[in-house]
N, CA, C and O atoms as a GROMACS GRO file, in nm:
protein
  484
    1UNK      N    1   6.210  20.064  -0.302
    1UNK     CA    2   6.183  20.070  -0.444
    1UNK      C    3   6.140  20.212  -0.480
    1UNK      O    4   6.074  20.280  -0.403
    2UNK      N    5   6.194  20.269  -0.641
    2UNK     CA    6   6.173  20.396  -0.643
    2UNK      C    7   6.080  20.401  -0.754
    2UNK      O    8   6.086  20.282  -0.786
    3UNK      N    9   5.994  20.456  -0.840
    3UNK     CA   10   5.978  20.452  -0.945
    3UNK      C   11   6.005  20.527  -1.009
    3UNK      O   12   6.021  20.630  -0.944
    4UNK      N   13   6.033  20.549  -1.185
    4UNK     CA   14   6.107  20.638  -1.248
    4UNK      C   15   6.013  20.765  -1.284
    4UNK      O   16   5.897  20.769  -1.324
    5UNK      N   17   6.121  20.884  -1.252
    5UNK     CA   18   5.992  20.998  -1.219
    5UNK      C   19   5.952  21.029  -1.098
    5UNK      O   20   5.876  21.126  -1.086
    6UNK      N   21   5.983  20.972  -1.010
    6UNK     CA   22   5.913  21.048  -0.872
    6UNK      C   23   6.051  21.085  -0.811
    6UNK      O   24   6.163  21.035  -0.828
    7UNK      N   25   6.004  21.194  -0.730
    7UNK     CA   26   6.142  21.190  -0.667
    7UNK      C   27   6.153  21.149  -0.581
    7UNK      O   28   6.061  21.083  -0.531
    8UNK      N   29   6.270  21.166  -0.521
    8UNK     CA   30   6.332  21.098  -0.402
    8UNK      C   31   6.354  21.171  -0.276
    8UNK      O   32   6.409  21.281  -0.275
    9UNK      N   33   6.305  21.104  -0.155
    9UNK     CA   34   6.326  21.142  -0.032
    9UNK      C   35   6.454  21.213  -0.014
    9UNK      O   36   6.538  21.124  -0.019
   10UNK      N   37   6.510  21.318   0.004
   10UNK     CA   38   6.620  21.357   0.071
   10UNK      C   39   6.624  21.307   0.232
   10UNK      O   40   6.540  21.286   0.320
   11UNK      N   41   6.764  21.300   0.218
   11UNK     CA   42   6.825  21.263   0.351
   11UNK      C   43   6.697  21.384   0.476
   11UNK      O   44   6.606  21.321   0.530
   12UNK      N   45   6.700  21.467   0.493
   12UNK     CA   46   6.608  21.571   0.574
   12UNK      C   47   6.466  21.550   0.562
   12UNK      O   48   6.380  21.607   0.629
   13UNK      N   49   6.445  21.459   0.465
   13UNK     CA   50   6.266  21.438   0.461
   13UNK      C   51   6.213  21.496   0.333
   13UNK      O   52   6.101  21.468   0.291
   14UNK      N   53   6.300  21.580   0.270
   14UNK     CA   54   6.200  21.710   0.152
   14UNK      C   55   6.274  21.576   0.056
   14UNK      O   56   6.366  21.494   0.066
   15UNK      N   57   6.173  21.614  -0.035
   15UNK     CA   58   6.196  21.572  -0.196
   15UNK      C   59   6.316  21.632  -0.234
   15UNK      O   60   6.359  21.745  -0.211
   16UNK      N   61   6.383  21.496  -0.326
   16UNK     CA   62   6.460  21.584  -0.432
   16UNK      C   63   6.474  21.599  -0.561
   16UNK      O   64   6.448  21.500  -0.629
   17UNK      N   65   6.517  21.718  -0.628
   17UNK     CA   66   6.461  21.717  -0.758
   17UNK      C   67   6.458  21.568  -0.870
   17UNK      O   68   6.544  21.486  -0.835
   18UNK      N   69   6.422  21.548  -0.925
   18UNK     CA   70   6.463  21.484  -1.097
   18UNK      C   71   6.432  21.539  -1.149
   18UNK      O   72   6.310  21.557  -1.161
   19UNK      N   73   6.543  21.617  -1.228
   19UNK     CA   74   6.548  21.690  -1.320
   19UNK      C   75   6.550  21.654  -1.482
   19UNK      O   76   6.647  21.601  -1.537
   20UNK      N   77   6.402  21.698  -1.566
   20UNK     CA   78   6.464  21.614  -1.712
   20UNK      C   79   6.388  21.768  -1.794
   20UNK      O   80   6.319  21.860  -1.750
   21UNK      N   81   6.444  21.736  -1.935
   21UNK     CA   82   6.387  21.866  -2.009
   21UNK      C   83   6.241  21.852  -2.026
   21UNK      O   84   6.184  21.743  -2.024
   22UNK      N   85   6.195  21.937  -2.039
   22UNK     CA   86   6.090  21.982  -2.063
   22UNK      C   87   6.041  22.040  -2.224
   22UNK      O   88   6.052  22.160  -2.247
   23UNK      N   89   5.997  21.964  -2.309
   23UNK     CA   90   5.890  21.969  -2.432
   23UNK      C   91   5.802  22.030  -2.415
   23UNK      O   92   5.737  21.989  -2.319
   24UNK      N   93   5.731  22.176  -2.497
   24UNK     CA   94   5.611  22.164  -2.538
   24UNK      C   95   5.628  22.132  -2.692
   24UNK      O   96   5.713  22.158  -2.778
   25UNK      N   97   5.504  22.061  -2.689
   25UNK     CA   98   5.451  22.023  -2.834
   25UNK      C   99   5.438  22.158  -2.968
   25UNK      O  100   5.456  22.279  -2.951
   26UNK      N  101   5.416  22.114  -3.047
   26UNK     CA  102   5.379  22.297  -3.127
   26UNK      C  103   5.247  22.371  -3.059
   26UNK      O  104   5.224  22.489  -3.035
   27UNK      N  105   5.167  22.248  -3.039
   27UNK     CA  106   5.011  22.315  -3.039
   27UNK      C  107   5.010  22.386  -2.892
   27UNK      O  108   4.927  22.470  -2.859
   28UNK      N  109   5.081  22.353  -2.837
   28UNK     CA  110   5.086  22.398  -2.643
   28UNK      C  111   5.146  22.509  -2.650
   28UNK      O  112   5.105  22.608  -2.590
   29UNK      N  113   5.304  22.509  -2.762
   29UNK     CA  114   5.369  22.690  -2.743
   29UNK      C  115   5.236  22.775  -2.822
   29UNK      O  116   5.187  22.873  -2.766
   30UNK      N  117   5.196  22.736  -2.929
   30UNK     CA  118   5.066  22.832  -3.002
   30UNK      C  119   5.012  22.909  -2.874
   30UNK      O  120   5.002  23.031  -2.862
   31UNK      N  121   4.975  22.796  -2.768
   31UNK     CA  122   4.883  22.830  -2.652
   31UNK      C  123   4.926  22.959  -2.626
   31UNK      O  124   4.885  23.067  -2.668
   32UNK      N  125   5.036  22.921  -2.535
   32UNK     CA  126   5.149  23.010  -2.481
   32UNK      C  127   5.109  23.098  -2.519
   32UNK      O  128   5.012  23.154  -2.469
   33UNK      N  129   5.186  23.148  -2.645
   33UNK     CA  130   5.175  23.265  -2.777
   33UNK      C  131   5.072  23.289  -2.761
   33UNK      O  132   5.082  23.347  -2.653
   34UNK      N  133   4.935  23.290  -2.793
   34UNK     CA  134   4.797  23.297  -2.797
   34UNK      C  135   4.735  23.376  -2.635
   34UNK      O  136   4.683  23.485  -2.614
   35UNK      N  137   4.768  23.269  -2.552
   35UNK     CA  138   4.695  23.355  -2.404
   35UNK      C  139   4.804  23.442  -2.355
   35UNK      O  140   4.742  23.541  -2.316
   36UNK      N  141   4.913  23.463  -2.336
   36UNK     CA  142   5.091  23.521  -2.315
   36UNK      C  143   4.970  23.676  -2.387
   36UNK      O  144   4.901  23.740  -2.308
   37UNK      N  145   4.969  23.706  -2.533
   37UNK     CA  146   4.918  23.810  -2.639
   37UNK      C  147   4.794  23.860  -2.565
   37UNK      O  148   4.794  23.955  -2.487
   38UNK      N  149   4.698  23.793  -2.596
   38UNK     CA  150   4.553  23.792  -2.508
   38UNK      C  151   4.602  23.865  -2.391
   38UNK      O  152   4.636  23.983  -2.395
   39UNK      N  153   4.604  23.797  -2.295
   39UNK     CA  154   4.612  23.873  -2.136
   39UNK      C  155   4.703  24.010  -2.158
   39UNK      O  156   4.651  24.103  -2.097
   40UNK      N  157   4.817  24.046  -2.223
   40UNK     CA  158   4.935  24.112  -2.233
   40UNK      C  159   4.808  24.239  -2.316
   40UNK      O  160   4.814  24.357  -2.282
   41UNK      N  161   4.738  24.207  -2.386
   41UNK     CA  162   4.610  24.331  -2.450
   41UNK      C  163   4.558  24.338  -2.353
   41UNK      O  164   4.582  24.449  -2.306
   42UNK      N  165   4.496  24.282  -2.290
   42UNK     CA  166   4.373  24.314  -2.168
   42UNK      C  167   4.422  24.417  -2.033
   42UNK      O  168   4.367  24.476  -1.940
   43UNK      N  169   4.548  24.401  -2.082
   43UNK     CA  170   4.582  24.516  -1.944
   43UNK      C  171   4.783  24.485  -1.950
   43UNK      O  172   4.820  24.368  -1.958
   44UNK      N  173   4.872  24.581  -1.947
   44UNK     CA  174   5.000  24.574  -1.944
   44UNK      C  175   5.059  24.475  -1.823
   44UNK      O  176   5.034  24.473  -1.702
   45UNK      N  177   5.132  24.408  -1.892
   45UNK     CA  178   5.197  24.317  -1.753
   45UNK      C  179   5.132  24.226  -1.744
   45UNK      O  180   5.195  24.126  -1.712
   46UNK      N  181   4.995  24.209  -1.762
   46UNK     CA  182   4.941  24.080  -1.746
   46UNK      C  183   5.004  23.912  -1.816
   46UNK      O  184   5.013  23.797  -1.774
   47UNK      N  185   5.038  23.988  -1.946
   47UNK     CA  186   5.051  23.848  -2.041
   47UNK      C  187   5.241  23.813  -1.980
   47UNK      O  188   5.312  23.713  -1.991
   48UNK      N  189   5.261  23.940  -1.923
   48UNK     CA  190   5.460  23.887  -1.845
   48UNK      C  191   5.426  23.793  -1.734
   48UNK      O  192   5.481  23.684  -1.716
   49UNK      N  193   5.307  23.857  -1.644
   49UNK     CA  194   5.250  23.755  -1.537
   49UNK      C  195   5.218  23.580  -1.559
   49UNK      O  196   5.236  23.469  -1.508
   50UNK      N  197   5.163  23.647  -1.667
   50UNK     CA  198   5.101  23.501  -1.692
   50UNK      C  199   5.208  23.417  -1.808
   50UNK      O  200   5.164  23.305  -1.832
   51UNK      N  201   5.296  23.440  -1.859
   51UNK     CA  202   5.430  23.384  -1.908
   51UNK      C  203   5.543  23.353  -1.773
   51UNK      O  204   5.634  23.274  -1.798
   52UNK      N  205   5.538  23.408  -1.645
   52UNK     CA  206   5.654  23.378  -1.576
   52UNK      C  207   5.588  23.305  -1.452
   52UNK      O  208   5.641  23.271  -1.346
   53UNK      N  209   5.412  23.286  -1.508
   53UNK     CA  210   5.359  23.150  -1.389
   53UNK      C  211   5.379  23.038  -1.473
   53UNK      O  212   5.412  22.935  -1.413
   54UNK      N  213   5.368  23.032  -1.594
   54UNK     CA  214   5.356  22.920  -1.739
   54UNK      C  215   5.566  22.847  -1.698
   54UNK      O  216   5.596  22.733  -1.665
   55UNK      N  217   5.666  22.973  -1.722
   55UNK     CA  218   5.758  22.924  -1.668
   55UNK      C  219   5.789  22.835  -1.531
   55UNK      O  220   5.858  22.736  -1.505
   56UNK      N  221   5.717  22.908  -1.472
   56UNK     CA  222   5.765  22.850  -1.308
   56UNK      C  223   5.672  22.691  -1.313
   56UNK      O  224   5.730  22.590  -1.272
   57UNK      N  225   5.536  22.681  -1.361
   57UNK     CA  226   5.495  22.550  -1.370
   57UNK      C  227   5.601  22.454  -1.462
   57UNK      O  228   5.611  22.334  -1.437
   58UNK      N  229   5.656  22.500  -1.539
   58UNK     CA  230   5.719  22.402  -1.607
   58UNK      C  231   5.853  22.366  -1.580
   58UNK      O  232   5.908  22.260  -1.613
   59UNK      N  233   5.920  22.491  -1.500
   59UNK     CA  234   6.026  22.452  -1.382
   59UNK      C  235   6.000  22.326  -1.228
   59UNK      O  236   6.065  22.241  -1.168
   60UNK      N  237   5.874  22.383  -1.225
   60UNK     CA  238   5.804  22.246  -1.088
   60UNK      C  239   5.806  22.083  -1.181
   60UNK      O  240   5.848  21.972  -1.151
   61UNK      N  241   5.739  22.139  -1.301
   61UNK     CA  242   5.758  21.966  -1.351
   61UNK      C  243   5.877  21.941  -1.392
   61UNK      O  244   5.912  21.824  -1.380
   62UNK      N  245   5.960  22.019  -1.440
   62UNK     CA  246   6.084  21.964  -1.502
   62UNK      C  247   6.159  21.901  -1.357
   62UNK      O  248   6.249  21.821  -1.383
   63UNK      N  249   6.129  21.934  -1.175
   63UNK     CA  250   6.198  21.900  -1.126
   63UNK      C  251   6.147  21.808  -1.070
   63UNK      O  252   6.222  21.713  -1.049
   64UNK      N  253   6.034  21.799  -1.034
   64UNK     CA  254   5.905  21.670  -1.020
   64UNK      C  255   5.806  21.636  -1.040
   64UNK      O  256   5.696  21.658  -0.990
   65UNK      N  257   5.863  21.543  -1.168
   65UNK     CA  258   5.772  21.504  -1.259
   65UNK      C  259   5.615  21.452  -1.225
   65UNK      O  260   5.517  21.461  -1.299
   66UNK      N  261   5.621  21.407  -1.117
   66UNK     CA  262   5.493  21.278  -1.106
   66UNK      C  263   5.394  21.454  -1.002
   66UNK      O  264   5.278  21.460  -0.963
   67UNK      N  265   5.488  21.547  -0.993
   67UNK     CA  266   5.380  21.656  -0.902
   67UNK      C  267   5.223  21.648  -0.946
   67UNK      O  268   5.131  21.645  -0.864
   68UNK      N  269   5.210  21.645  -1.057
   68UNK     CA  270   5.091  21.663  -1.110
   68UNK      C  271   5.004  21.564  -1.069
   68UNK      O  272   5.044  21.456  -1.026
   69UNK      N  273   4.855  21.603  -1.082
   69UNK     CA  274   4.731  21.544  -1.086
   69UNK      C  275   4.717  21.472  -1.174
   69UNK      O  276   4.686  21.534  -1.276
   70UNK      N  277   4.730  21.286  -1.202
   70UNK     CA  278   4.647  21.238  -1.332
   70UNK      C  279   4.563  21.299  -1.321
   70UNK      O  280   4.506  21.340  -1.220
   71UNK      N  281   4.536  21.320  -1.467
   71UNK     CA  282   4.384  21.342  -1.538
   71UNK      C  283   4.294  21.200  -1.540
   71UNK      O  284   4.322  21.093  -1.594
   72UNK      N  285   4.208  21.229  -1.484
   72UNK     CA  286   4.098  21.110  -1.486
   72UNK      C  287   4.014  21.073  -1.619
   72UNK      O  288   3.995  21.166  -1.698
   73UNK      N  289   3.972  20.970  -1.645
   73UNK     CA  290   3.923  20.948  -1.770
   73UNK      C  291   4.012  20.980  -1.895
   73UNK      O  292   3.982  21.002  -2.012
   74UNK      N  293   4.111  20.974  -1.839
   74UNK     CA  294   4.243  20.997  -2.032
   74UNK      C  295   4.298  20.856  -2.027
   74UNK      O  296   4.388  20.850  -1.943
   75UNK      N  297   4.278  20.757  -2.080
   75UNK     CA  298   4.384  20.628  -2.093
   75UNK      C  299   4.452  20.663  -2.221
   75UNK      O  300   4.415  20.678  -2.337
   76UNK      N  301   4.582  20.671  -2.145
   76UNK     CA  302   4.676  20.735  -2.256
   76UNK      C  303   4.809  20.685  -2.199
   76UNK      O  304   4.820  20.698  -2.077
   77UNK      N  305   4.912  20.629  -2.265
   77UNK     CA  306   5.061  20.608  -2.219
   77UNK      C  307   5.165  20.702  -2.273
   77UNK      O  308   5.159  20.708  -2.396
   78UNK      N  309   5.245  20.764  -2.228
   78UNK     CA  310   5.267  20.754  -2.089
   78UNK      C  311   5.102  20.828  -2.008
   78UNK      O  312   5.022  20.893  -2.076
   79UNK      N  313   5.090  20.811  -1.918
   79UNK     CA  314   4.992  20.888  -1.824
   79UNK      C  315   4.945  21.034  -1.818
   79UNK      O  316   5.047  21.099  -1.794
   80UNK      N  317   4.868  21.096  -1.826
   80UNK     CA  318   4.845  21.238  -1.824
   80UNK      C  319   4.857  21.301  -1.746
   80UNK      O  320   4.783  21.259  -1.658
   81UNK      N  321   4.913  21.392  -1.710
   81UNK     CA  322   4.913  21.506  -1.563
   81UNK      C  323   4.888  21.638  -1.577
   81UNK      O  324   4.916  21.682  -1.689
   82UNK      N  325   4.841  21.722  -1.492
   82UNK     CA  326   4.818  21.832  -1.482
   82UNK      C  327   4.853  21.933  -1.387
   82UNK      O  328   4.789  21.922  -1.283
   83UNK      N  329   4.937  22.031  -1.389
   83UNK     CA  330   4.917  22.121  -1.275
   83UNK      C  331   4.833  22.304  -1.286
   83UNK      O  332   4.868  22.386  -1.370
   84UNK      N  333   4.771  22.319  -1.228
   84UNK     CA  334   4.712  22.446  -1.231
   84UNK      C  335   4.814  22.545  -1.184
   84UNK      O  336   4.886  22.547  -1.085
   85UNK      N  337   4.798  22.634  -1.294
   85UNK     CA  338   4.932  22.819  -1.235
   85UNK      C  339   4.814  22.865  -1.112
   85UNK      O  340   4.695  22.837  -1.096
   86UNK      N  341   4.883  22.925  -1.059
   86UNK     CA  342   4.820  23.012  -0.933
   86UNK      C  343   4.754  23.112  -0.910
   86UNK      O  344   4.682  23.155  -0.820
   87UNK      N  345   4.808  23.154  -1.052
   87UNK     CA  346   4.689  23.278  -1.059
   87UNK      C  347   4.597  23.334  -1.198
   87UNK      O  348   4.529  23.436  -1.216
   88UNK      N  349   4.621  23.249  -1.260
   88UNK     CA  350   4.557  23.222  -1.380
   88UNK      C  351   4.457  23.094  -1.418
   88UNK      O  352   4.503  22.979  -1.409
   89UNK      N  353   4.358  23.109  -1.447
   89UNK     CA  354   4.275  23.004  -1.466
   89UNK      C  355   4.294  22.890  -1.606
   89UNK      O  356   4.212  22.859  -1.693
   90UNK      N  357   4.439  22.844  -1.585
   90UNK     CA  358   4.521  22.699  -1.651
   90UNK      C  359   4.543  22.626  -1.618
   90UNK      O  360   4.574  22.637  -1.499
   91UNK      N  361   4.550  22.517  -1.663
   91UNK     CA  362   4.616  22.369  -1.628
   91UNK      C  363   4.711  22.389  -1.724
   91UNK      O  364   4.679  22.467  -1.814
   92UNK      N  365   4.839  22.329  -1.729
   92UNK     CA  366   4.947  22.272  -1.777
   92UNK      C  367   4.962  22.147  -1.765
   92UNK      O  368   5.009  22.096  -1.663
   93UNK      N  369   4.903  22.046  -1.928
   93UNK     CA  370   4.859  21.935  -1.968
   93UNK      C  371   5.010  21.882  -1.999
   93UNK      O  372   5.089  21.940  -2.074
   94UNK      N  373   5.032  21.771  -1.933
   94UNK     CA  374   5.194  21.697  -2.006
   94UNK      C  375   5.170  21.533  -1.967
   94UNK      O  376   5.082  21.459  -1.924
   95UNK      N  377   5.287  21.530  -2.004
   95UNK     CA  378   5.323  21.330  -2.021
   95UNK      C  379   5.496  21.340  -2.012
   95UNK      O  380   5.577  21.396  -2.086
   96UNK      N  381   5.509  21.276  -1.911
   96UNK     CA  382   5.648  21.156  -1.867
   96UNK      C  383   5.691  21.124  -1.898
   96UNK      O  384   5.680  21.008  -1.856
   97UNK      N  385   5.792  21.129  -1.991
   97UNK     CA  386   5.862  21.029  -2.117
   97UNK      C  387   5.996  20.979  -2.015
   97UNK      O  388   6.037  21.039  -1.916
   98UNK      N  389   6.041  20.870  -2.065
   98UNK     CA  390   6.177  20.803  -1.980
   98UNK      C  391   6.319  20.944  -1.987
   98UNK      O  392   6.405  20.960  -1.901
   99UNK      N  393   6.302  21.024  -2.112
   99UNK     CA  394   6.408  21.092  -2.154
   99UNK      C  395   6.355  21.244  -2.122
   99UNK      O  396   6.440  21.329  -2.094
  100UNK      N  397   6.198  21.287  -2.128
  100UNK     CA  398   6.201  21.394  -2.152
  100UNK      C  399   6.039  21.433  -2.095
  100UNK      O  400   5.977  21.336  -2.052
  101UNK      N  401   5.985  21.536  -2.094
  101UNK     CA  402   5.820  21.570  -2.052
  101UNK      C  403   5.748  21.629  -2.166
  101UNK      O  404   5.771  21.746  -2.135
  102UNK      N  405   5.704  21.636  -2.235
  102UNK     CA  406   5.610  21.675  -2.339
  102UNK      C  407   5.494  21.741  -2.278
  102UNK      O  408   5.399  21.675  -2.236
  103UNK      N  409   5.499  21.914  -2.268
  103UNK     CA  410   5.374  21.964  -2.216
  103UNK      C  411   5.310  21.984  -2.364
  103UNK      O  412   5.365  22.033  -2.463
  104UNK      N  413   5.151  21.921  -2.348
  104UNK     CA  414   5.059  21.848  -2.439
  104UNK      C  415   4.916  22.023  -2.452
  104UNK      O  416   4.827  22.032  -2.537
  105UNK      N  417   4.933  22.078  -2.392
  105UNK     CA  418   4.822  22.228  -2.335
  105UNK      C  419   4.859  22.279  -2.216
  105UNK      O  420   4.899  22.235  -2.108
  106UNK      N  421   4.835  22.383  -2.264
  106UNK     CA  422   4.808  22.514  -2.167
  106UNK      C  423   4.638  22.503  -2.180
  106UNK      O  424   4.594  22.568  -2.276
  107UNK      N  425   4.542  22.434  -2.103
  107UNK     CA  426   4.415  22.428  -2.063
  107UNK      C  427   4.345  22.550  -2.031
  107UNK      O  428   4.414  22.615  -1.953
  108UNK      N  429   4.235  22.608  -2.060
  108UNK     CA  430   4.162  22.676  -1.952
  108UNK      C  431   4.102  22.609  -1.905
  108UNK      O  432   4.075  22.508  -1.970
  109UNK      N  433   4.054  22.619  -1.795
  109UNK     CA  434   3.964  22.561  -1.672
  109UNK      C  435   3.851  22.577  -1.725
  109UNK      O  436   3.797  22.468  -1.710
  110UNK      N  437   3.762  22.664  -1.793
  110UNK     CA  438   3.661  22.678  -1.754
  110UNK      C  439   3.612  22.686  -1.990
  110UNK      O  440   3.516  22.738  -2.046
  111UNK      N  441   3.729  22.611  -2.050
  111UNK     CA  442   3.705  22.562  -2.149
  111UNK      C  443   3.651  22.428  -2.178
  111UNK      O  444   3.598  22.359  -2.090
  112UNK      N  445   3.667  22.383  -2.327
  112UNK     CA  446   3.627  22.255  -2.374
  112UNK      C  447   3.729  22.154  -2.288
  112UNK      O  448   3.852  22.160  -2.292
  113UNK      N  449   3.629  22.034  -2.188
  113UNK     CA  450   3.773  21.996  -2.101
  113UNK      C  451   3.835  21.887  -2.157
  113UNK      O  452   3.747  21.813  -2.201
  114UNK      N  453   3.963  21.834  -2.180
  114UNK     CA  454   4.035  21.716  -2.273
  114UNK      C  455   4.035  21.764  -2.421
  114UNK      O  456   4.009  21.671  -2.498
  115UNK      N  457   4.059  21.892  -2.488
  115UNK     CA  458   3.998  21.931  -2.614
  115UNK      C  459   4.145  21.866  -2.654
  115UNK      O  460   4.116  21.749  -2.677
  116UNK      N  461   4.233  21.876  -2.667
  116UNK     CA  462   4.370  21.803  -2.639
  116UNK      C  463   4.432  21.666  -2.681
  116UNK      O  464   4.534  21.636  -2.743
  117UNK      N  465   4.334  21.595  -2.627
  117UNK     CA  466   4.362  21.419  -2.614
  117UNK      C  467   4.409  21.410  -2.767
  117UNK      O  468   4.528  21.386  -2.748
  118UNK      N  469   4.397  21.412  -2.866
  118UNK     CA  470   4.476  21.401  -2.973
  118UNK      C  471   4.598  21.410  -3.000
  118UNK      O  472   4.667  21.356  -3.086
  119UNK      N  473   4.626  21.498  -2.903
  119UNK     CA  474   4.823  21.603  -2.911
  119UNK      C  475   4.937  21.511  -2.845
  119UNK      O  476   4.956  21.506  -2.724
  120UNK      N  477   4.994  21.454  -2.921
  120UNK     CA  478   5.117  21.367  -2.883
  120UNK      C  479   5.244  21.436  -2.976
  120UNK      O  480   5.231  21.504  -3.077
  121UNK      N  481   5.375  21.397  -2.907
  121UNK     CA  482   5.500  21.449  -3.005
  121UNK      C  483   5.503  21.313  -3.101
  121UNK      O  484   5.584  21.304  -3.193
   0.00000   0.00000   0.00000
């Protein structure tokens, strides 16, 4: 039995992708736009850095979906997930749709935490 959204064992043992598009909401690209500007002032190259970790997280979920961490304490359908960029102090807030992923925030870590829970498409 598989469930929809996770991926699947390859024949060799590794996962394989499921691939579906990827949504952000308005209020999540603002983010983008907003910390992308921010970091990109604070020093050159930073805000390209931190736009092509924002890409690559949303390339990992677009190929497996369920990668993320539920968020604990959100009862919300579809389910909440999160993954943190690597070198930036974000979560990348989304939800599972049968057709598509809706990233819901670009989080800081060390902000208001769930400021969010309102943001649905």
């Amino acid at each position: 039995m598989r469930l929809e959204g996770c991926p699947r064992p390859h024949r060799t043992g590794h996962l394989r992708p499921v691939t579906k598009l990827v949504r952000p909401n308005e209020a999540a690209e603002g983010e983008f736009r907003y910390y992308v500007r921010r970091y990109e002032n604070e020093s050159a190259g930073l805000g390209d850095r931190l736009w092509a970790e924002i890409q690559a997280a949303i390339a990992l979920i677009s190929d497996y979906p369920s990668i993320g961490e539920i968020v604990p304490r959100v009862r919300a359908q579809p389910t909440v997930r999160r993954v943190p960029l690597r070198h930036f102090p974000f979560l990348l807030v989304y939800r599972v749709y049968s057709d598509h992923i809706e990233v819901v925030a670009l989080a800081h870590t060390s902000r208001k935490p769930r400021y969010w829970r309102g943001r649905s498409t």
